[in-house]
SENU-823967 format. One record per residue (C-alpha): residue in one letter; x, y, z. Coordinates in steps of 0.1 Angstrom, whole numbers, padded with zeros to 4 digits, always signed. Example, Ala and Ser with C-alpha at 12.3 -4.5 7.8 and 13.67 -1.06 7.14 Angstrom:
a+0123-0045+0078/s+0137-0011+0071/
//
This chain:
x+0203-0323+1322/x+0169-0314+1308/x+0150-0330+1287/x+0152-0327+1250/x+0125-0310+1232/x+0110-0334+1206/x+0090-0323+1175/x+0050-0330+1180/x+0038-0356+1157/x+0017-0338+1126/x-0020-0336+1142/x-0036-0363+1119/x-0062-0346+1092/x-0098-0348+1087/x-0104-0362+1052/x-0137-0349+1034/x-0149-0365+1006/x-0171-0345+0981/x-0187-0364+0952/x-0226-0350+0944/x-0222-0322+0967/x-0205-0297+0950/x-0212-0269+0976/x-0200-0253+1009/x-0227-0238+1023/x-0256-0262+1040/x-0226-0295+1035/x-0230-0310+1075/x-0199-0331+1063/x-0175-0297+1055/x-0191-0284+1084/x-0184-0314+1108/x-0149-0314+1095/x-0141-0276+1101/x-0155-0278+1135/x-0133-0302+1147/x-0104-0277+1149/x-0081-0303+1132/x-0064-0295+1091/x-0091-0307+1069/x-0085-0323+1035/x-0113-0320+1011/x-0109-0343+0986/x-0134-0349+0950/x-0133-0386+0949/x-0143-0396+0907/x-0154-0429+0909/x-0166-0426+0867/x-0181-0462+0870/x-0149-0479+0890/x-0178-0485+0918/x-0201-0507+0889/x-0228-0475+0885/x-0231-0457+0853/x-0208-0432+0844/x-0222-0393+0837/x-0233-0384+0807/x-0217-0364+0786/x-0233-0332+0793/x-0229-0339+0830/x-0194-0339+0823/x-0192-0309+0809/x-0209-0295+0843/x-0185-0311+0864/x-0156-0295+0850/x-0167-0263+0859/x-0183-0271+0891/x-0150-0285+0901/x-0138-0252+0893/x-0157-0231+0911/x-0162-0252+0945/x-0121-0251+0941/x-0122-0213+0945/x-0146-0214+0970/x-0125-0237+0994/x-0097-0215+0985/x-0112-0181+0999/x-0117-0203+1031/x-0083-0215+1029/x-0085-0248+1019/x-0078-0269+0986/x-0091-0291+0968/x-0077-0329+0958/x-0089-0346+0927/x-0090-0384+0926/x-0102-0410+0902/x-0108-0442+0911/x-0133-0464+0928/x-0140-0449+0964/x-0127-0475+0988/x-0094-0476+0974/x-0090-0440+0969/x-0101-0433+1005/x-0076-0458+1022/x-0047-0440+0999/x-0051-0408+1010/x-0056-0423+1048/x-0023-0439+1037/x-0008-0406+1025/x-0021-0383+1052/x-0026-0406+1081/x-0061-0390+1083/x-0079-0407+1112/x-0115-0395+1104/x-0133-0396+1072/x-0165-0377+1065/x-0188-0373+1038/x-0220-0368+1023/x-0247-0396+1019/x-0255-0407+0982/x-0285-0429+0978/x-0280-0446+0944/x-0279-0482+0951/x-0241-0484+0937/x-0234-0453+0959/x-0254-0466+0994/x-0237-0500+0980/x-0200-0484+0978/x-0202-0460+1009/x-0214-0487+1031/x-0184-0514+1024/x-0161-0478+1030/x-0173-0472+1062/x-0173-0506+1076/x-0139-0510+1062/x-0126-0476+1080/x-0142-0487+1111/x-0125-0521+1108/x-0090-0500+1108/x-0104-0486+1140/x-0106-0453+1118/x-0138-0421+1124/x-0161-0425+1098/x-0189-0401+1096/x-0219-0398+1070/x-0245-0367+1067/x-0275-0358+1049/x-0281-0333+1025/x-0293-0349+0994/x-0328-0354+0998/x-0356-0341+1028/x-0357-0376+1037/x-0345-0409+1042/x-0357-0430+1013/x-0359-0458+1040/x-0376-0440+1065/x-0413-0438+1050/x-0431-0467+1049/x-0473-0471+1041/x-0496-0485+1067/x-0484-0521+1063/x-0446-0509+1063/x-0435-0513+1031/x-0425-0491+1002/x-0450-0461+0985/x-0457-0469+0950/x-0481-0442+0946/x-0469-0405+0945/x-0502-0386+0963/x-0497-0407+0996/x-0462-0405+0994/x-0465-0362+0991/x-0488-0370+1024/x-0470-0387+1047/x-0438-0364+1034/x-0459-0334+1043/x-0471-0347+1074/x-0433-0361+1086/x-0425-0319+1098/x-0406-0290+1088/x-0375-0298+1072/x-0344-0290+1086/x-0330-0259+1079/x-0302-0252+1058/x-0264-0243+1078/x-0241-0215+1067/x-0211-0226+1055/x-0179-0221+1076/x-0160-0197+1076/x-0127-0204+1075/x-0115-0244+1070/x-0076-0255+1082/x-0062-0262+1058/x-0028-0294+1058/x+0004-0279+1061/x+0018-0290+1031/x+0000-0301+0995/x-0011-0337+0990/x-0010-0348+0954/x-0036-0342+0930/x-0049-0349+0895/x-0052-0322+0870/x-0091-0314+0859/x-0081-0307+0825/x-0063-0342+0825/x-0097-0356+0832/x-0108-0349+0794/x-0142-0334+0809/x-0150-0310+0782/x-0156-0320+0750/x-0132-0308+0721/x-0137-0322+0686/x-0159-0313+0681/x-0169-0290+0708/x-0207-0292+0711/x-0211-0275+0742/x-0216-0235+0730/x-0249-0238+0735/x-0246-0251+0773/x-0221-0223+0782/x-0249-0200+0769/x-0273-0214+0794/x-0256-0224+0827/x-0237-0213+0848/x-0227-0243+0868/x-0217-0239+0904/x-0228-0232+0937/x-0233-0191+0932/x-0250-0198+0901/x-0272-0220+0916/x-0285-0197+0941/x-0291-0168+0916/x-0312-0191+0896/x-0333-0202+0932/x-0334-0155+0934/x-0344-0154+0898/x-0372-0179+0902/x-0384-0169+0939/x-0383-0130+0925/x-0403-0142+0884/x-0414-0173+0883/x-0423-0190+0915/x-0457-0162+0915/x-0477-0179+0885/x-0463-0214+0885/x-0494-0235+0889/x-0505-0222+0859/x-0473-0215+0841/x-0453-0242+0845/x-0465-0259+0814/x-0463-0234+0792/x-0426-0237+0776/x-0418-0203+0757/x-0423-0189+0792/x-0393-0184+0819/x-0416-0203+0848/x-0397-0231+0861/x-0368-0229+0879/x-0344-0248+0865/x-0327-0259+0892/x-0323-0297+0883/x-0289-0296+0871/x-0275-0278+0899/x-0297-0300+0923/x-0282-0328+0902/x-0247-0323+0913/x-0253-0309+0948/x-0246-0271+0942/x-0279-0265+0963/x-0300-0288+0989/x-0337-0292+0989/x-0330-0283+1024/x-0326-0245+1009/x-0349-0241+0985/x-0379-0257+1006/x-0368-0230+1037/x-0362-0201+1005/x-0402-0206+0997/x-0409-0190+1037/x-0396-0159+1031/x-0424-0130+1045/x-0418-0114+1012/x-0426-0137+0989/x-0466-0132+0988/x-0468-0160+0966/x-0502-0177+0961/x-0506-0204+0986/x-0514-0229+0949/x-0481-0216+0936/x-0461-0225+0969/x-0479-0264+0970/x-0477-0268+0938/x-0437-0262+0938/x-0434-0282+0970/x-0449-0313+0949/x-0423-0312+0923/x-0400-0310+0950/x-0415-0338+0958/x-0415-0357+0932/x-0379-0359+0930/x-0377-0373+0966/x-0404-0396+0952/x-0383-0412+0926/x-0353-0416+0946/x-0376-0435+0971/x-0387-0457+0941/x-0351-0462+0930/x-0341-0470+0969/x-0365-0499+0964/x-0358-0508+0929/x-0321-0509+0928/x-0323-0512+0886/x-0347-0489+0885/x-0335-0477+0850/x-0333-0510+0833/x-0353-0532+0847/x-0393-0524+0848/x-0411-0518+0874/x-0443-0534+0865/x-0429-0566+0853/x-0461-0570+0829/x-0446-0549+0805/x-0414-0576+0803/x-0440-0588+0774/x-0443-0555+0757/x-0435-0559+0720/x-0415-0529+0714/x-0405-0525+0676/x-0366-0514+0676/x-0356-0492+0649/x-0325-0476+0645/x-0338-0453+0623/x-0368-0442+0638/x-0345-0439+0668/x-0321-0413+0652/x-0350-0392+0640/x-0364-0386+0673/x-0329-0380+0688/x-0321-0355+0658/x-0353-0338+0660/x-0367-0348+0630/x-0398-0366+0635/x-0420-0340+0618/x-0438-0330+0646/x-0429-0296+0653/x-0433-0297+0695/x-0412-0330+0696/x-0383-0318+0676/x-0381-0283+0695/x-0379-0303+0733/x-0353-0328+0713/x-0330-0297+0698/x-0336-0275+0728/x-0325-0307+0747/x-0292-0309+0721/x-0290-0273+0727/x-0289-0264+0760/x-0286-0300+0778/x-0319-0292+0791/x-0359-0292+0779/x-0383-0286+0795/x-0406-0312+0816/x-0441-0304+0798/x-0423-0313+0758/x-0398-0342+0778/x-0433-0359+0786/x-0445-0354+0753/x-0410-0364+0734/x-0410-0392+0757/x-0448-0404+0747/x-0440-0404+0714/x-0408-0421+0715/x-0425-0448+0737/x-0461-0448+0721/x-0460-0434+0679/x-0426-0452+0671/x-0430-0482+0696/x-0391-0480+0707/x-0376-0492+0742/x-0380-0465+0770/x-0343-0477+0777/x-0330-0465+0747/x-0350-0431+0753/x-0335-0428+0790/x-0300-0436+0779/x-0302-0407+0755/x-0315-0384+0779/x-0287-0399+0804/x-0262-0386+0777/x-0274-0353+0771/x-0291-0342+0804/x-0274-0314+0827/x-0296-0327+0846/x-0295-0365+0843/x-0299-0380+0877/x-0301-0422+0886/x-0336-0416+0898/x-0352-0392+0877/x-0342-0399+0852/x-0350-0436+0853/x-0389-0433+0870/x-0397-0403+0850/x-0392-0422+0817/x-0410-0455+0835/x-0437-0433+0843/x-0448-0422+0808/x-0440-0453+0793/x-0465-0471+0817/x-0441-0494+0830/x-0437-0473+0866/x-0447-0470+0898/x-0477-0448+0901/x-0475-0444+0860/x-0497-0430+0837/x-0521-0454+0822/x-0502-0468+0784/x-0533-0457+0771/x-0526-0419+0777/x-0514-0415+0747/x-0502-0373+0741/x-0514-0363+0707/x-0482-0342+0697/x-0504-0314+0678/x-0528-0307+0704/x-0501-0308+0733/x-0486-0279+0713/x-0518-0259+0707/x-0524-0261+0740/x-0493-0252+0758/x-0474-0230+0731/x-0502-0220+0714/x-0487-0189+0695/x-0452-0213+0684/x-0430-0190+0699/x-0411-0220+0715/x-0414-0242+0683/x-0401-0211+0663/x-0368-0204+0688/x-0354-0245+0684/x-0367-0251+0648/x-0367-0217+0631/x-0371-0235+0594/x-0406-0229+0608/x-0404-0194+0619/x-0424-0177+0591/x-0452-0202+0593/x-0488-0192+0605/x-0498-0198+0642/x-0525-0218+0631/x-0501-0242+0614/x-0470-0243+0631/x-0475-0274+0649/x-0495-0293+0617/x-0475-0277+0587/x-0488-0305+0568/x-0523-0296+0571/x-0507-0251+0556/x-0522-0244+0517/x-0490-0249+0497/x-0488-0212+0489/x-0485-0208+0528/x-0459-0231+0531/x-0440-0214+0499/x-0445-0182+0517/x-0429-0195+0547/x-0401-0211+0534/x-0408-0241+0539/x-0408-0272+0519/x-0421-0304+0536/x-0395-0332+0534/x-0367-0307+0517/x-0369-0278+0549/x-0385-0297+0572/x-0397-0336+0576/x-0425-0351+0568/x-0438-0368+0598/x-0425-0397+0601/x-0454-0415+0619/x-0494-0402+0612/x-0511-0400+0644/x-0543-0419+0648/x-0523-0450+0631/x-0497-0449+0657/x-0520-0445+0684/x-0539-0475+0671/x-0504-0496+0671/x-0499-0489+0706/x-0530-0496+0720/x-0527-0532+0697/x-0495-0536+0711/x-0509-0529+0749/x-0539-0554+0741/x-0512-0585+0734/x-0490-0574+0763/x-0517-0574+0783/x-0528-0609+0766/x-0500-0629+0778/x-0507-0625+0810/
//
């Protein structure tokens, strides 16, 4: 008799873990996981803190939820789906293995110290099972391990760091996402997004974000046309400048992997840009710098609470929950500071001239924590990111690698002469102003009391009084820096 014909066993999955790449085009992992021929599970693994790092902020949160939504729809048109999971990552993965009998595992490197931290213990404990398990870049240009100074140790300084990152070659360039992903013949079980509580609800704050954003990996590359067709032509010079639409405001979608620097450094050759060679550099840098501070975090695993020039362990900060609230509110009485700090509560986003300037005078007039000023901005950030965030706010505080000198003290009136000279920014995120002079709107103090009745505005009823006076403040710092610097 012949032989019975026996069912083939289900060809075993590839599972594909998404987590800060939000995105399908230039992902290696999606990529490496289509190729293969074989069904292919992608799966968004929510570790919210289950792996010991911080969860996101809330603003962040808000993002996700609609980037979750979008990169859904995008796997779909390609035929694939998308599994939600929350838990920490090595238990999660071996579940679905579990579930699926997936025999390869690929995904996208992080390189947070939690996320290098939990991605290597999952792929020595795949391996262990005798299971594929793949990694990619994507992230960043580089390996924050790979460059090293002369001696072979880490860069603390940016400028030699942007050489040797200039000098290490072309970066790769960006892949096309695939076309068509197989998907597993039957559904795997998922959470439901709106069971995650992502979106805020009372109250719902977040009118001002859905205003501004458009999270996901479509809007991400009409903000890189936007800037690359406005903005990218006078950015040396305009970058500072905040009432002007200069910068490219990619961070947030950078943030959450909805485009690669891979992309946007290879967007910057088109022939028909004809962009100023300053422009171009100038660009690349800040690109830079963000590779920069992940270095710094690579070697300073806690990077946004411990310092990173230890001196400053003896710093005498003055905590004040009031003073703290004020900034926060944007209410300090300094017009520039409280436009960054409502633009920021506005739009989950300011922009980086006033963020240096808020953060100087959180750090240097009121004498409060750089901690408490990063966890804010870790809160309300679309943007917030474990090394920016962190080594940007060490940076002005002094306390950083490479930092600016404590003494560097912004004076918040002349910062806002200089780059929104004509108010218009001060007079879109603190309108109480609106109607007051050029010549006063960042010192209303200083306006005639007939041009502040004309205006509208009433100094401590309207508006604050500053809460700090300048040249006193900057005289307390510098005191403060003098004992720090005494206990040495």
């Amino acid at each position: 008799m012949p032989a019975q014909k026996t069912d083939a066993p289900p060809e075993p999955p590839v599972l594909l873990l998404f987590r800060n790449d939000l995105r399908i085009a230039d992902n290696l992992a999606l990529n490496a996981a289509a190729d293969t021929g074989r069904p292919v599970l992608p799966v968004f693994v929510f570790d919210d803190g289950a792996d010991g790092g911080r969860p996101p902020g809330g603003a962040r949160r808000w993002w996700l939820h609609h980037a979750l939504e979008r990169l859904r729809a995008s796997l779909s048109e390609r035929g694939a789906g998308l599994t939600l999971r929350r838990g920490p990552t090595l238990a999660t993965v071996l579940s679905l293995v579990e579930d699926t009998q997936a025999n390869a595992i690929y995904w996208n490197r992080r390189y947070d110290p939690v996320g290098i931290a939990a991605d290597s213990a999952l792929k020595t404990a795949l391996r262990e099972r005798a299971l594929e398990a793949r990694s990619f870049d994507g992230h960043l240009l580089h390996e924050p391990s790979r460059l090293t100074t002369g001696t072979g140790g880490p860069y603390k300084v940016y400028s030699p760091f942007w050489r040797a990152l200039a000098a290490s070659g072309e970066p790769r360039a960006p892949v096309a996402a695939p076309k068509a992903i197989r998907p597993l013949p039957a559904p795997i079980a998922s959470d439901g997004l709106e069971n995650w509580s992502l979106l805020p609800t009372a109250p719902d704050w977040a009118g001002g974000l859905r205003d501004a954003w458009t999270p996901g990996e479509a809007g991400a590359r009409q903000r890189l046309a936007e800037f690359l067709d406005a903005g990218l032509q006078h950015y040396a010079e305009g970058r500072d400048r905040p009432a002007d639409a200069v910068t490219s405001r990619l961070s947030p979608h950078l943030a959450h992997g909805e485009i690669t620097p891979f992309q946007i450094w290879h967007a910057l050759n088109r022939p028909d840009l004809d962009t100023p060679a300053r422009d171009l550099e100038t660009f690349r840098k800040e690109i830079a710098w963000r590779e920069f501070s992940y270095h710094l975090l690579f070697h300073n695993r806690d990077l946004a609470s411990k310092t990173v020039n230890r001196d400053f362990d003896a710093f005498a900060w003055r905590p004040d929950a009031g003073l703290l609230a004020a900034w926060q509110q944007g209410r300090t009485g300094y017009p520039i500071v409280d436009a960054g700090m409502r633009q920021l509560w506005r739009t989950g986003w300011m922009h980086n001239r006033v963020r240096m300037v808020a953060a100087s005078f959180l750090t240097k007039h009121l004498l409060q924590d750089w901690r408490d000023g990063e966890a804010w901005f870790w809160d309300t950030l679309v943007d917030a990111d474990p090394a920016s965030n962190p080594a940007n706010w060490q940076w002005v505080a002094g306390s950083g690698a490479d930092a600016a000198p404590y003494f560097r003290i912004f004076n918040p009136v002349l910062q806002g002469e200089k780059f929104d000279p004509d108010g218009t920014y001060v007079r879109d995120f603190v309108p109480e102003l609106a109607r007051l002079p050029s010549r006063y709107i960042h010192k209303p103090w200083q306006a005639p009391a007939d041009t502040l009745s004309e205006a509208g505005v009433k100094l401590g009823a309207t508006y604050p009084v500053a809460i700090v006076e300048h040249r006193k403040a900057r005289a307390a710092a510098l005191a403060a820096y003098d004992a720090m610097k005494g206990t040495r």
